[in-house]
C-alpha positions in Angstrom: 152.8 26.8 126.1 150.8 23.6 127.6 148.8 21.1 125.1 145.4 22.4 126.4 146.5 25.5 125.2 147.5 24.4 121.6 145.0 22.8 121.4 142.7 25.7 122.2 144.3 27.3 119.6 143.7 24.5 117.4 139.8 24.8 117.9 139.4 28.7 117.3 141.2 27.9 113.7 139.2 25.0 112.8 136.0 26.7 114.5 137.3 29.9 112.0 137.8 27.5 108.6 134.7 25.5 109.1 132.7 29.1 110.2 131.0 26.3 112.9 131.4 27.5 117.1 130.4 24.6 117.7 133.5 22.8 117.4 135.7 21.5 120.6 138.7 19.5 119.7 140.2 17.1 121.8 143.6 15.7 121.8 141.4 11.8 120.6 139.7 14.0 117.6 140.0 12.8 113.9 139.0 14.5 111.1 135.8 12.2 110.1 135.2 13.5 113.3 134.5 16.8 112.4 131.7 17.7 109.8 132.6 19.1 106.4 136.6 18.7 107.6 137.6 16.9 104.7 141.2 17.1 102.6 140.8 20.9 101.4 139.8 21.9 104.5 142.7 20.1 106.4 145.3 21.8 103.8 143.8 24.9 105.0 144.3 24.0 108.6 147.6 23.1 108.2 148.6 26.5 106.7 146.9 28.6 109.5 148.2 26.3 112.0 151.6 26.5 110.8 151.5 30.3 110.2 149.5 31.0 113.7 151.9 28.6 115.7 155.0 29.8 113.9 155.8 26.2 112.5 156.8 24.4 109.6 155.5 20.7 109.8 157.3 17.7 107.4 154.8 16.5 104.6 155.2 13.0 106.2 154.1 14.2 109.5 151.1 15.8 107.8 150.4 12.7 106.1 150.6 10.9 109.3 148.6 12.9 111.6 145.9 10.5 112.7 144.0 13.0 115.8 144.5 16.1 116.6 146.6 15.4 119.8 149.4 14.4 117.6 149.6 17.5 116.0 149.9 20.0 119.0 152.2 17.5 120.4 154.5 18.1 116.8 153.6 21.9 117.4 155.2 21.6 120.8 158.0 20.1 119.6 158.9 22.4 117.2 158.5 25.3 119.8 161.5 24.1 122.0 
């Protein structure tokens, strides 16, 4: 699995939670970024992220997510 492909992944769930196709993430995407992705919504993408990816993340690394890069490169990380 590559990081365009993560985060291809990552899209389609956010694009799914958000019911908004119009959504492209990039590795440099941050949540004020995104329209109406706010706390709730980020819980939300955690949990399908974790269950679609077949990961457990550490709350302090979900705290500390600051773009969306950062979490396919901890979802890559936890598939070796």
């Amino acid at each position: 699995m590559t990081e365009p492909e993560v985060l291809d992944g990552l899209t389609r769930i956010l694009r799914d939670l958000l019911q908004d196709e119009s959504i492209t993430l990039t590795a440099a995407t941050e949540r004020p970024d995104v329209p109406g992705w706010d706390s709730f919504a980020y819980v939300n993408f955690i949990v399908a992220v974790e269950s679609e990816f077949g990961v457990r993340f550490q709350l302090s690394d979900v705290e500390a997510f600051q773009n969306v890069g950062e979490i396919a490169r901890q979802i890559l990380a936890l598939k070796r």
